[in-house]
C-alpha positions as protocol buffer text, in pm:
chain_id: "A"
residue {
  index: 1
  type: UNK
  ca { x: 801 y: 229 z: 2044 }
}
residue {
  index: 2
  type: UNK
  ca { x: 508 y: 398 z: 1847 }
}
residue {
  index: 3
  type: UNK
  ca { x: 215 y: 231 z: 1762 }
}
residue {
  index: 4
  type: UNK
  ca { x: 113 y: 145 z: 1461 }
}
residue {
  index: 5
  type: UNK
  ca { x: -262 y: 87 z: 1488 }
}
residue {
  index: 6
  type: UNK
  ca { x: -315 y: 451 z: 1619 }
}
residue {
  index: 7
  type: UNK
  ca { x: -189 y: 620 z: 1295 }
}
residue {
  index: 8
  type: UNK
  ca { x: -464 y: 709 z: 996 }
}
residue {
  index: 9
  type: UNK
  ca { x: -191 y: 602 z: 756 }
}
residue {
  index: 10
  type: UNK
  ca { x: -193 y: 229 z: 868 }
}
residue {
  index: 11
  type: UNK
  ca { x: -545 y: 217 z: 905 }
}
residue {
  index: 12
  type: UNK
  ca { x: -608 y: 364 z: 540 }
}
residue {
  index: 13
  type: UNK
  ca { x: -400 y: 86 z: 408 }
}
residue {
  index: 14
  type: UNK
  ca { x: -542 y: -209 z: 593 }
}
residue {
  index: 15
  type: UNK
  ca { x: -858 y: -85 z: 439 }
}
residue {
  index: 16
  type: UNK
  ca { x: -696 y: -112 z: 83 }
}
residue {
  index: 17
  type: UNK
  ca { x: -589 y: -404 z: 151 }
}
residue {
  index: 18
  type: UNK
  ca { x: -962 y: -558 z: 222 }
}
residue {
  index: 19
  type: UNK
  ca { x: -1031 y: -391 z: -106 }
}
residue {
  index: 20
  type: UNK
  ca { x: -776 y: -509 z: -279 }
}
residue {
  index: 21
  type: UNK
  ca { x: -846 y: -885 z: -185 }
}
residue {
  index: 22
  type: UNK
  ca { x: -1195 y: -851 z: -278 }
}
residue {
  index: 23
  type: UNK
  ca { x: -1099 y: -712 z: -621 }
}
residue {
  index: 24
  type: UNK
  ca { x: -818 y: -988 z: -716 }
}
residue {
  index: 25
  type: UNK
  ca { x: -1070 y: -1243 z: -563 }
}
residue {
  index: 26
  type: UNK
  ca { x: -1254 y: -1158 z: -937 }
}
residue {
  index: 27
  type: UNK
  ca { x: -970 y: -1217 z: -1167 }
}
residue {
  index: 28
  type: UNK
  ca { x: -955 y: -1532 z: -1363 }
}
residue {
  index: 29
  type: UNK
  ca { x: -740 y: -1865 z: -1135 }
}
residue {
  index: 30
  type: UNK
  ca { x: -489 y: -1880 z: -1376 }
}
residue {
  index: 31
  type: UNK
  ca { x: -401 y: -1566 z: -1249 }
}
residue {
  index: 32
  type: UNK
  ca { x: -348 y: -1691 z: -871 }
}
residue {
  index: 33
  type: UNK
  ca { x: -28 y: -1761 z: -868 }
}
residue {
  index: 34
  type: UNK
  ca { x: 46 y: -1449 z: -1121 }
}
residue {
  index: 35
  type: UNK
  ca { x: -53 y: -1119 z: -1063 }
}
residue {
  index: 36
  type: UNK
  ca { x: -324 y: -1205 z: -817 }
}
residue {
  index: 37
  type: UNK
  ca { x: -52 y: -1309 z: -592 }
}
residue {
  index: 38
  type: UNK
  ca { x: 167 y: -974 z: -662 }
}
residue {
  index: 39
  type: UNK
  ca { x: -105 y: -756 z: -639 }
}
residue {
  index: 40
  type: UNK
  ca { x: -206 y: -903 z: -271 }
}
residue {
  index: 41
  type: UNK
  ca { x: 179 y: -916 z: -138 }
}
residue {
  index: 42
  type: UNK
  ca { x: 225 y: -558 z: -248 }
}
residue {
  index: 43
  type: UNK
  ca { x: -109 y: -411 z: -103 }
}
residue {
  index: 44
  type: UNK
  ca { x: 9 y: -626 z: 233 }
}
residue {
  index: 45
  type: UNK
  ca { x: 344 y: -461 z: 219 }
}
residue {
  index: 46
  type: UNK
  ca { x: 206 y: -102 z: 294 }
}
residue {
  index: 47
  type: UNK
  ca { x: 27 y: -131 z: 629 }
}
residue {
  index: 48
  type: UNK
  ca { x: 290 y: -402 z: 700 }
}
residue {
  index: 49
  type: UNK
  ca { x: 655 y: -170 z: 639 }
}
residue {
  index: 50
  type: UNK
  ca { x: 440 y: 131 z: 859 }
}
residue {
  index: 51
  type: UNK
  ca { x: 395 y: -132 z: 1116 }
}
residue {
  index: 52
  type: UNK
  ca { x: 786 y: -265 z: 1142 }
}
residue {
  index: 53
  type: UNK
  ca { x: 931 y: 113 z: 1126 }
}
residue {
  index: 54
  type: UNK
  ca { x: 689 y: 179 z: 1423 }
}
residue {
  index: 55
  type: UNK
  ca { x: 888 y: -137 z: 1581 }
}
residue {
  index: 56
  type: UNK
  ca { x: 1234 y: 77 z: 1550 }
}
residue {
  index: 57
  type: UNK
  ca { x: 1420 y: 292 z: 1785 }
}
residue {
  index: 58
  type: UNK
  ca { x: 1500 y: 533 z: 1545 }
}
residue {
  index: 59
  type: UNK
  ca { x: 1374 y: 763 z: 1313 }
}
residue {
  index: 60
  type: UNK
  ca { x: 1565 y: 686 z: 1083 }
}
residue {
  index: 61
  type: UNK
  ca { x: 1486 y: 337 z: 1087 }
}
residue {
  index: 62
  type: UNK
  ca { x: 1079 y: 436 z: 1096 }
}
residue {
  index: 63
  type: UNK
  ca { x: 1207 y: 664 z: 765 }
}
residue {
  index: 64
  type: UNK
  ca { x: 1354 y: 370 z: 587 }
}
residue {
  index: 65
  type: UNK
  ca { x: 1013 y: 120 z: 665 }
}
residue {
  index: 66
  type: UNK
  ca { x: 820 y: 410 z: 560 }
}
residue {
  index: 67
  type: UNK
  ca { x: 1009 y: 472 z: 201 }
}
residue {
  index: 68
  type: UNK
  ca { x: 965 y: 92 z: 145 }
}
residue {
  index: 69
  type: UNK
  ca { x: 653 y: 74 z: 269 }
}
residue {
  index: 70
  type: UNK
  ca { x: 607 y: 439 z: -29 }
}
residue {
  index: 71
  type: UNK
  ca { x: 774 y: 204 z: -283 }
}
residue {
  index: 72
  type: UNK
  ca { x: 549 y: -71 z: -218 }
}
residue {
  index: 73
  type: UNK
  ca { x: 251 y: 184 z: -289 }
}
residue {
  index: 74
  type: UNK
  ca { x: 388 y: 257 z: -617 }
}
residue {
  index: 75
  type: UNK
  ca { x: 447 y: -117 z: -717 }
}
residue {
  index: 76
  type: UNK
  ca { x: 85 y: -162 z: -649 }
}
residue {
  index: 77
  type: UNK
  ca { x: -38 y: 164 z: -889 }
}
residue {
  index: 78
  type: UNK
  ca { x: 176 y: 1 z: -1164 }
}
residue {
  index: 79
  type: UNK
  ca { x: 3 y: -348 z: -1075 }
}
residue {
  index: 80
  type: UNK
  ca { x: -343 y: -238 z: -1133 }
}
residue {
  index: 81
  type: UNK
  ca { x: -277 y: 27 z: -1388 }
}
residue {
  index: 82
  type: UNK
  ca { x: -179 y: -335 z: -1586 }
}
residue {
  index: 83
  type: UNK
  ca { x: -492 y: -535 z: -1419 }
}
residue {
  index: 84
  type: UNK
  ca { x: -747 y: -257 z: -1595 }
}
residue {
  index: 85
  type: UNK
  ca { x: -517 y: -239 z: -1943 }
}
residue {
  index: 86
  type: UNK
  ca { x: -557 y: -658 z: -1953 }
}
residue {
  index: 87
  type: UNK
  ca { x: -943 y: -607 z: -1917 }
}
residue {
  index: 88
  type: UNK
  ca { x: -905 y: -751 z: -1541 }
}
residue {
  index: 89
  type: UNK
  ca { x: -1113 y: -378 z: -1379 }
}
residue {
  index: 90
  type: UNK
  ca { x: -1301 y: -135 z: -1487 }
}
residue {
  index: 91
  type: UNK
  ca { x: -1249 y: 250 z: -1531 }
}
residue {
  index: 92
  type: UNK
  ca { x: -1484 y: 319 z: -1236 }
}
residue {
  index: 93
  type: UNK
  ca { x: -1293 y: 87 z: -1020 }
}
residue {
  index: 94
  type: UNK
  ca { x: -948 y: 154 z: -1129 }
}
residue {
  index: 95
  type: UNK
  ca { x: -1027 y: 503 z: -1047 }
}
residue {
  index: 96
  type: UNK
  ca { x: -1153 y: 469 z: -723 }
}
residue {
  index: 97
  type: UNK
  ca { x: -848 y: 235 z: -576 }
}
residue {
  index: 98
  type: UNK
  ca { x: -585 y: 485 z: -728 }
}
residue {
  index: 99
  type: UNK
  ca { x: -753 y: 763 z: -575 }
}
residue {
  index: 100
  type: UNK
  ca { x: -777 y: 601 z: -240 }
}
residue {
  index: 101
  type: UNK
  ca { x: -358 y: 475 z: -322 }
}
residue {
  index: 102
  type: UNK
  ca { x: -303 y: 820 z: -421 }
}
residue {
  index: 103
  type: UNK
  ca { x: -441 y: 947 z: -72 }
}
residue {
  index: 104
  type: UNK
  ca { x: -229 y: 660 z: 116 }
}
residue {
  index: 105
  type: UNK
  ca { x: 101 y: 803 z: -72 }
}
residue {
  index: 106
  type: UNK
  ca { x: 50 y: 1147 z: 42 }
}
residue {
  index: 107
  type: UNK
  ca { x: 11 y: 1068 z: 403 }
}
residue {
  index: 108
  type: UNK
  ca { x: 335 y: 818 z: 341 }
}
residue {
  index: 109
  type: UNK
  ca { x: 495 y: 1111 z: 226 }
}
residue {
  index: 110
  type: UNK
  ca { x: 368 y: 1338 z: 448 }
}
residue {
  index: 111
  type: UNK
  ca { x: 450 y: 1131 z: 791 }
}
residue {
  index: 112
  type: UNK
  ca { x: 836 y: 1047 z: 631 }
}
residue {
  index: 113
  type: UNK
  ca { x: 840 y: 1420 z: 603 }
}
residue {
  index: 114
  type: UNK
  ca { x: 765 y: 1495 z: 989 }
}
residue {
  index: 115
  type: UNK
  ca { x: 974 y: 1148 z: 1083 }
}
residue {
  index: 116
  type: UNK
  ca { x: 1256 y: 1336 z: 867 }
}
residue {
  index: 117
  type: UNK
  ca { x: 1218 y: 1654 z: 1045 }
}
residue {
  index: 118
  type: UNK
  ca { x: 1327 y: 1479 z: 1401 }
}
residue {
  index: 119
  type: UNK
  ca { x: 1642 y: 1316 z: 1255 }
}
């Protein structure tokens, strides 16, 4: 069993997700139940799917965590790309949590790549 807490990946997206709370924690309550609540489950889904494919015995397993855990990444770009176009963030902040989701992706990619490569 790998572990989770030991890869840069996880660790990257547990920091999003402390973002991420902080930022929804500014959007108006009627959105709680809306997309405050989407936004959060998807930014939890990220570190979360890296952690249960670490729980696998397979690779192939860890592969198919990691391409949900990928999806999940690009659920959450789409979320706040509409939380900035409803007036919910700024430019300056949308920018600088897609850049840090856009890092996260690429090391997604980049581990499923290697995790591939030992199939």
């Amino acid at each position: 069993m790998r572990n989770f807490r030991d890869l840069e990946v996880w660790k990257c997206s547990v920091n999003l997700v402390k973002k991420i709370y902080i930022i929804t924690g500014t959007f108006p309550n009627e959105e709680k139940f809306g997309l405050v609540s989407q936004i959060n489950r998807c930014s939890v889904s990220i570190p979360s799917n890296i952690a249960e494919g670490c729980s696998r015995s397979s690779q192939k397993d860890f592969s198919r965590f990691l391409q949900i855990s990928l999806g999940s990444s690009f659920e959450l770009e789409t979320q706040i790309e509409i939380a900035k176009e409803i007036g919910f963030i700024n430019e300056e902040l949308y920018l600088d949590v897609i850049l840090e989701l856009n890092s996260i992706q690429k090391r997604i990619q980049s581990l499923k790549k290697y995790v591939d490569s030992k199939v």
